[in-house]
C-alpha positions in Angstrom: 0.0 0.0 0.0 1.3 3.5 -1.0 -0.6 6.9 0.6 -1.1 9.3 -1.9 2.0 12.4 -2.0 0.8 15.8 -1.3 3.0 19.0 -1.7 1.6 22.7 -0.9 2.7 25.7 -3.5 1.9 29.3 -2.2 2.5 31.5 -5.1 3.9 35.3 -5.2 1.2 37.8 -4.4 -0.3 39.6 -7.0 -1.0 43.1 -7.6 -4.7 43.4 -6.7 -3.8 41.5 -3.2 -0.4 43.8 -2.7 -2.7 46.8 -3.4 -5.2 45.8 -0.6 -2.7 44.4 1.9 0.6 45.5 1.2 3.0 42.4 1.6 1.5 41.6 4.2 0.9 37.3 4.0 -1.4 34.6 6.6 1.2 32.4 6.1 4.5 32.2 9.1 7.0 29.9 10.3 7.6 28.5 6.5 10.3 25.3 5.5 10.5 22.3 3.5 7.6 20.5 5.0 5.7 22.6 7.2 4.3 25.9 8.3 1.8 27.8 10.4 -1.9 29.8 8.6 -3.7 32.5 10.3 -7.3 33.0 9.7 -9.1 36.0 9.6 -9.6 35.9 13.3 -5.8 35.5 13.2 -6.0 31.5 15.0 -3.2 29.6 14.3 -3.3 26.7 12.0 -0.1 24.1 11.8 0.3 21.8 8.8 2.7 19.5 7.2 2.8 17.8 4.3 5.7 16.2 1.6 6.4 19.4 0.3 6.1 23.1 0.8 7.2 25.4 -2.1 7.0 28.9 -1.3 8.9 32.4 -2.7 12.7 30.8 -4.6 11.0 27.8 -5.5 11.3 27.5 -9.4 8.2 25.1 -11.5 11.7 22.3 -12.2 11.8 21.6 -8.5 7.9 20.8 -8.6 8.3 18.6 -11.3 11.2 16.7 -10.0 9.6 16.0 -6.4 6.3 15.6 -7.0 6.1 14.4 -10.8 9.4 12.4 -11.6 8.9 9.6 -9.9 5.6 9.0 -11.5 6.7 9.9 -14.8 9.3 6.7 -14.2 6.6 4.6 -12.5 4.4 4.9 -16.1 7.2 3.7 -18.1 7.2 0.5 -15.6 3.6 0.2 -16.4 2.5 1.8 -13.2 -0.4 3.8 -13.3 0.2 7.2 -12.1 -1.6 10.5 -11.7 -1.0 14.4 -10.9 -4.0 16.4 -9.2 -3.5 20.6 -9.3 -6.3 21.5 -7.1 -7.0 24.8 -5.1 -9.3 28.3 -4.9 -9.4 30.2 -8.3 -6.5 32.2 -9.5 -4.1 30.6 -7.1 -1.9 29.2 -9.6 -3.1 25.5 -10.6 -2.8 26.5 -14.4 -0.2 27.9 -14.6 1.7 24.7 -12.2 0.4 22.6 -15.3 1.0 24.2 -18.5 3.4 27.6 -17.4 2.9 31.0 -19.2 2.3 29.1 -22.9 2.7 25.5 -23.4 4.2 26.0 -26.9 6.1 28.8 -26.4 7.9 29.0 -23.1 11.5 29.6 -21.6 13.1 27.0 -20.2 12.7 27.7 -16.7 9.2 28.9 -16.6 7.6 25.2 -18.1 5.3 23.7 -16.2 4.5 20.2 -15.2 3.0 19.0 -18.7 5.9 20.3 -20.6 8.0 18.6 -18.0 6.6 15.1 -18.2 6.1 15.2 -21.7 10.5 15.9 -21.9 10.6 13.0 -18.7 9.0 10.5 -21.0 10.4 10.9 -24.1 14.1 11.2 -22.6 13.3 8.1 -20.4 12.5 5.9 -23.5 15.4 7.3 -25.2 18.1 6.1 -22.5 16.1 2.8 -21.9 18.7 -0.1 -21.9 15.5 -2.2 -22.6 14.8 -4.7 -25.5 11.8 -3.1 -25.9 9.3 -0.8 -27.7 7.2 1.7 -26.2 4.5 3.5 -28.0 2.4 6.8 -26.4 -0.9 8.1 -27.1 -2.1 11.0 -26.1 -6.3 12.1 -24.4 -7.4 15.3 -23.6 -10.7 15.8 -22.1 -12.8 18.2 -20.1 -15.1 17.6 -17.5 -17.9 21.0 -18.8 -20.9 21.1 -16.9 -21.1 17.5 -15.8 -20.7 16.4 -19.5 -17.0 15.2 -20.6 -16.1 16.7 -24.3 -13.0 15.9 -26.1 -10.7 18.2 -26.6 -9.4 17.0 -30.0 -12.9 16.4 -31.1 -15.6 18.8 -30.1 -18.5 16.6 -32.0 -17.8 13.9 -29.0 -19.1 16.1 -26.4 -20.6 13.8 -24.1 -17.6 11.2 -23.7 -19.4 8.2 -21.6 -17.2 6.5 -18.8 -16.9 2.9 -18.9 -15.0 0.5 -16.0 -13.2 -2.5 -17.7 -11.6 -5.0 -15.4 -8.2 -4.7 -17.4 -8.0 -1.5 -17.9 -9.9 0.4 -15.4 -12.2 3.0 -16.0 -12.4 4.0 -19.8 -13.5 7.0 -21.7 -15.3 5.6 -24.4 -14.9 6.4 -27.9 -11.9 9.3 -26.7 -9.6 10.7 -29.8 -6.1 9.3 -28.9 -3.2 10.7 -30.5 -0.3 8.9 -31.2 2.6 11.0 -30.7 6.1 10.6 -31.6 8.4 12.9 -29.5 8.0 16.2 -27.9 7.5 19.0 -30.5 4.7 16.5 -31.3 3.1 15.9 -28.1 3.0 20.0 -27.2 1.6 20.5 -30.6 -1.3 18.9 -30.0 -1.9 19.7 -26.6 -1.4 23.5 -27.4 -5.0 23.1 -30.2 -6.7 21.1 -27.2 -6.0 23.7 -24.2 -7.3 26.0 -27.3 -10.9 24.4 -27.5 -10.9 24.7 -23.5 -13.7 26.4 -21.6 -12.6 29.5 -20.1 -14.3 32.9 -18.8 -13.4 35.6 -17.0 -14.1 36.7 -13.6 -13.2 38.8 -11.2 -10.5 36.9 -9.7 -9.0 36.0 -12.9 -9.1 36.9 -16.5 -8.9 33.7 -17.8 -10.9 31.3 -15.2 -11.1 27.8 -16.3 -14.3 27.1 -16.4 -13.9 23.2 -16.9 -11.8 20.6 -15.0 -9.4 19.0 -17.6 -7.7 15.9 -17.9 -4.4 15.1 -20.2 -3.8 11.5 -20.2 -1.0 9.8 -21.5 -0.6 6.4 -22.2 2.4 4.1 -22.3 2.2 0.9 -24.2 5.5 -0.9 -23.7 6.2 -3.9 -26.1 8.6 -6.3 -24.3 10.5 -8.3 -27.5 11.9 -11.1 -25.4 9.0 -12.5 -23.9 6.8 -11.0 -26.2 4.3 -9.8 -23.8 3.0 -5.9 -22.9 3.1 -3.8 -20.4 1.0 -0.3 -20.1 1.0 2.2 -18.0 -1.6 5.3 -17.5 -0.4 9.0 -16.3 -3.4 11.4 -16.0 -2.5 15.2 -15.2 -5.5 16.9 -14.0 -6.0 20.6 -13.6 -9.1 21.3 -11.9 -11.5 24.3 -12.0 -10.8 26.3 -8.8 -13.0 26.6 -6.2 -15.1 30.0 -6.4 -17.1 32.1 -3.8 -19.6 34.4 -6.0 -18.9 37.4 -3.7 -15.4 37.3 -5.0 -15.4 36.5 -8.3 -18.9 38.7 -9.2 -20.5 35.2 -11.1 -23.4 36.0 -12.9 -25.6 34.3 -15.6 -23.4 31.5 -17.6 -20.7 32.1 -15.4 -22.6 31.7 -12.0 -24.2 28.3 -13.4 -20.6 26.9 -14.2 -19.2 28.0 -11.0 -22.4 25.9 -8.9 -21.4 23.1 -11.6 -17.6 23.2 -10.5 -18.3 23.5 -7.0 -20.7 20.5 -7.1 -17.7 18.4 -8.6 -15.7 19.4 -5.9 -17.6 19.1 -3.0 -17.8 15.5 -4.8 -14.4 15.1 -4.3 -14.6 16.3 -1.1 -16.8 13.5 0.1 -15.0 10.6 -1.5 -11.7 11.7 0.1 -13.5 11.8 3.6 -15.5 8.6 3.2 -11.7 6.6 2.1 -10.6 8.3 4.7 -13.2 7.5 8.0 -13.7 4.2 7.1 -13.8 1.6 10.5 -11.7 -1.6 10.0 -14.4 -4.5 9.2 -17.1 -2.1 8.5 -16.3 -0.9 4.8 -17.7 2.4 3.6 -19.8 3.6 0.8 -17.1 5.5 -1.5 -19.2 7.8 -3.9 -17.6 7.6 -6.9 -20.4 8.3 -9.3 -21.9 11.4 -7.5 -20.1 13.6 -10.2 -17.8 12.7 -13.1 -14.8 13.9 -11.7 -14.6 11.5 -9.0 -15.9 8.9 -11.5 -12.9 9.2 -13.7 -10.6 9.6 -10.7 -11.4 6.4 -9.1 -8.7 4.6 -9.9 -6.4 7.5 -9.2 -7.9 7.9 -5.7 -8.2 4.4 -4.5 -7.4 1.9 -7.1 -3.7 0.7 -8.3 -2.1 4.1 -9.1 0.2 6.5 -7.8 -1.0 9.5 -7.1 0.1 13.1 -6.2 -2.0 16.2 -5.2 -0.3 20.0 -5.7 -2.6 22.2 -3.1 -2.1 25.8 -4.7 -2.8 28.5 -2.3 -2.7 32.3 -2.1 -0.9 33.6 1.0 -2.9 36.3 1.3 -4.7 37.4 4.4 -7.8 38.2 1.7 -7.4 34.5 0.6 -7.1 32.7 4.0 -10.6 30.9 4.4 -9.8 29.3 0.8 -6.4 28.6 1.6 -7.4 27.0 4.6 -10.1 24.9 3.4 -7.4 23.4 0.0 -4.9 23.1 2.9 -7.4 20.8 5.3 -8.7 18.8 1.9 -5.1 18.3 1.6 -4.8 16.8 5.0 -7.3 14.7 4.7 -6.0 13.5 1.3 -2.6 12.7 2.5 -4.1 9.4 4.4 -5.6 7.9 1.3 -3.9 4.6 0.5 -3.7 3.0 -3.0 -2.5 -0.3 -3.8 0.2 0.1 -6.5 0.6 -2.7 -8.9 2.5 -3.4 -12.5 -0.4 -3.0 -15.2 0.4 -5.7 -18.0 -1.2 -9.0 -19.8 1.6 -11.0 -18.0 3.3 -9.7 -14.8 6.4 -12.4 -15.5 8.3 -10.4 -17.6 11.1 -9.9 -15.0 10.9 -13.6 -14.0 14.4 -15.9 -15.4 13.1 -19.3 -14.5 12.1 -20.7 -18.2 10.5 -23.4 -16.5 7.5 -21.3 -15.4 7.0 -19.4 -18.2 6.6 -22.9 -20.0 4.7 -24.2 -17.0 1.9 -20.6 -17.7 2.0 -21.1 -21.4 1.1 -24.6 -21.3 -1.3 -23.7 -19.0 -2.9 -20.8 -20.6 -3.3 -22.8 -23.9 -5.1 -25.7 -22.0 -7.6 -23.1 -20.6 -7.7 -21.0 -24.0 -9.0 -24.4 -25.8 -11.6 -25.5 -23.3 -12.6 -21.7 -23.6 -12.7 -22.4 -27.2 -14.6 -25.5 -27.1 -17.0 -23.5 -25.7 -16.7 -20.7 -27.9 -17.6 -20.5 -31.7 -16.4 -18.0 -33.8 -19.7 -16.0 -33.3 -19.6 -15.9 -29.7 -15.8 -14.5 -30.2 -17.6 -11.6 -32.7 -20.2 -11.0 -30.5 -17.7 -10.5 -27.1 -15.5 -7.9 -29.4 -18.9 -6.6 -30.8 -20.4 -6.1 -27.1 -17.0 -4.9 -25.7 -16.5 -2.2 -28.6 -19.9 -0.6 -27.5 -18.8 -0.8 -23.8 -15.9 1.2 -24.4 -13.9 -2.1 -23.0 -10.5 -3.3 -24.9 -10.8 -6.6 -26.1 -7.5 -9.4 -27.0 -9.4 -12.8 -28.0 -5.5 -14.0 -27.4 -5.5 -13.0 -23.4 -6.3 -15.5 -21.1 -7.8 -12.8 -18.9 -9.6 -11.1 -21.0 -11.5 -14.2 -22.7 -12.1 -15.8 -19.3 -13.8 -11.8 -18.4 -15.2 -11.8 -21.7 -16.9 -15.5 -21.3 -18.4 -15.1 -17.9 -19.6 -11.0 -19.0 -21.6 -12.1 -21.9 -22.6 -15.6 -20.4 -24.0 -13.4 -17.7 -25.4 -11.0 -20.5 -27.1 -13.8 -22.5 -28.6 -14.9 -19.6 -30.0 -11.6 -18.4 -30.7 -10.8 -22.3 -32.5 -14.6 -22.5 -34.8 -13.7 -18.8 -35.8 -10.0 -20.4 -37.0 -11.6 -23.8 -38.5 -14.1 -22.3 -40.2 -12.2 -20.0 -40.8 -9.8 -23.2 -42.5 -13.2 -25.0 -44.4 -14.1 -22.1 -46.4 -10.3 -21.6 -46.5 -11.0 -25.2 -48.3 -14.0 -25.1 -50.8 -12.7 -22.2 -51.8 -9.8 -24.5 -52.3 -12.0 -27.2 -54.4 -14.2 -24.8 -56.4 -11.2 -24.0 -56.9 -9.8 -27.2 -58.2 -13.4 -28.9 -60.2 -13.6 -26.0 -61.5 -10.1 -26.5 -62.0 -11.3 -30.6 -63.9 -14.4 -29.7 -66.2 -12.3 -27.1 -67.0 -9.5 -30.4 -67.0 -12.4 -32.6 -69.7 -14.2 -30.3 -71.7 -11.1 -30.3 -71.4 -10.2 -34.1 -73.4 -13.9 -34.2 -75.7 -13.3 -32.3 -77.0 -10.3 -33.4 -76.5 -11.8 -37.3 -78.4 -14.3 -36.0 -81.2 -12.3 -34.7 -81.2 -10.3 -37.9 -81.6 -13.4 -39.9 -84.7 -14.7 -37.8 -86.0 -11.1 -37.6 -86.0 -11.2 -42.0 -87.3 -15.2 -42.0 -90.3 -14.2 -39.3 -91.3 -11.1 -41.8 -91.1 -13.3 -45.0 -93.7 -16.1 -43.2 -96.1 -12.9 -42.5 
């Protein structure tokens, strides 16, 4: 078990705050890992977390703290993630993607320009026989709908859970990129199709919490098997009080839409994190998308890391306080971390055993098979392309999923048409008993006709 890493980044003041209260800052008794708030009744608050980057701290030593290590974990096919979260305007943006993500000095790149360089590099001094191949998501999470960001026509992206893969957004655009220039390319046209707005906290409020995922597919030659490893950067809509930021119309619905998502979040870290040994706790995953797509992130087999930005402003101090407390809590979430990939023997010598599993897989694949005809095999990568669920008729794991999913499917399909054919049949019941009831009266009033006309003809 791994708890999740959480670091705390109080950026600069800026000029509106520095107007109101000089340099005057609710934060005191700063170092590496922890430091003391005031609130506006000037109460004294202690925290301490992994990190603390205050004034000196340049956007490299973020990255190499909180973000390496999960940059090299994704190349091992561990899944990794990276959480920006904090009030509006206090510096979760520009953490992510620095002043441009194209078009940037050196020192001033943020985290995504940084982990797209970690990855690349990585591959490049890899003394491993094998091939790795990266594709690249971005989504947005826009008023409780998920659009793609490289394809606005798929603007309500539905989420899917696989049991290999996780959760998956189906039918996302994935781009396969190549190297850097590449991969900042075509994140630069999807940060482009972002929601933003302005308010008054920030002329250029993300009004959407967005999601760059990167996936690693590592071919391994030798043993001919695949690893793959998942590394989602989220940057999420700040927190907003209306007061502040002077919300109104469109703006004031996407602001109760964001703070929905994050209250969300809110709950799911507080119900992982009050749970009573033996007496497991609802976790409310699907109360929002956010924490829907997060699941894995936030309690499933990833590492994850959480950057609390904060403005160390006495203006600021109830909103700093309640990122810093979230923070807290967050800090005792445990994930179990495991290797994501078809086969987790690839760093296994003893020949012996991989014989031993492949002997043993094709024994199972052909008594799956036996009990498998080509249609059935259709009909699971059929069913699984509509579920948004990958699909390899040649993994053991995923054919023994596949089988029991659509056994159970067929069956449930089977009970529902059945039950279908069996209202059927009552209402045909009822109708041909309905017809024979009209049909006897039809007679008997043909018959009285007919002895009415034979009566007058006797006359």
């Amino acid at each position: 078990m791994s708890t999740m890493k959480v670091c705390v980044l109080f950026r600069p003041l800026n000029p509106k705050e520095l107007s109101e209260f000089g340099d005057a800052v609710s934060v005191q008794g700063i170092n590496s890992e922890s430091f003391i708030v005031k609130d506006e009744k000037e109460q004294e608050f202690d925290f301490t977390f992994d990190r603390v980057f205050y004034q000196g701290s340049e956007q490299a030593d973020i990255y190499e703290f909180l973000a390496l290590p999960i940059v090299q974990g994704a190349l091992d096919a561990i899944n990794g993630t990276i959480i920006t979260y904090g009030q509006t305007g206090a510096g979760k943006t520009y953490s992510m993607e620095g002043p441009s993500i194209v078009d940037c000095e050196s020192k001033k790149k943020g985290l995504l320009q940084r982990v797209v360089d970690g990855l690349f590099e990585a591959i490049m001094n890899s003394e491993k026989p094998s091939k790795y191949t990266i594709k690249l998501s971005m989504v947005e999470i826009y008023m409780e709908k998920v659009r793609d960001l490289f394809d606005l026509s798929k603007d309500n992206i539905q989420i899917k859970e696989s049991k290999v893969h996780g959760i998956v957004l189906n039918g996302v655009t994935e781009v396969a990129i190549a190297n850097s220039a590449e991969a900042l390319q075509s994140l630069s046209s999807g940060i482009a199709n972002r929601a933003v707005g302005e308010t008054q906290m920030n002329m250029s409020s993300s009004r959407s919490h967005c999601l760059y995922i990167f996936t690693v597919h590592q071919d391994l030659t030798k043993d001919k098997r695949t690893k793959f490893g998942k590394l989602i950067l989220v940057d999420l809509a700040g927190s907003e009080k209306v007061e502040k930021t002077g919300a109104e119309g469109k703006i004031l619905e996407e602001a109760k839409t964001i703070n929905q998502s994050l209250t969300a979040l809110g709950k799911v870290i507080n119900a992982m994190t009050s749970s009573t040994p033996g007496k497991p706790t609802h976790i409310p995953y699907r109360d929002s998308k956010l924490t829907r797509i997060l699941q894995d992130a936030l309690g499933g087999c990833s590492q994850t890391a959480l950057l609390c930005c904060c403005s160390p402003s006495p203006s600021n101090s109830s909103e700093s306080l309640s990122a810093l407390r979230f923070g807290a809590r967050a800090k005792h979430v445990k994930a179990s971390v495991h290797v994501s990939c078809k086969e987790d023997l690839d760093n296994t010598k003893d020949a012996t055993v991989y014989t031993y599993v492949d002997e043993s897989r094709e024994r199972i694949l052909a008594k799956l098979r036996e009990r498998m005809t080509a249609d059935d095999v259709q009909l699971l990568e059929n069913l699984f392309v509509l579920e948004g669920i990958f699909f390899d008729p040649n993994s053991i794991d995923e054919i023994e999923a596949a089988y029991e999913d659509v056994t159970s499917r067929t069956i449930s399909s089977l009970h529902k048409a059945v039950e279908e054919l069996s209202t059927g049949v009552e209402k045909m019941k009822r109708e041909i008993v309905a017809l024979k009831s009209s049909l006897k009266v039809s007679e008997e009033f043909y018959q009285h006709q007919l002895e009415r006309r034979s009566l007058c003809f006797i006359l």
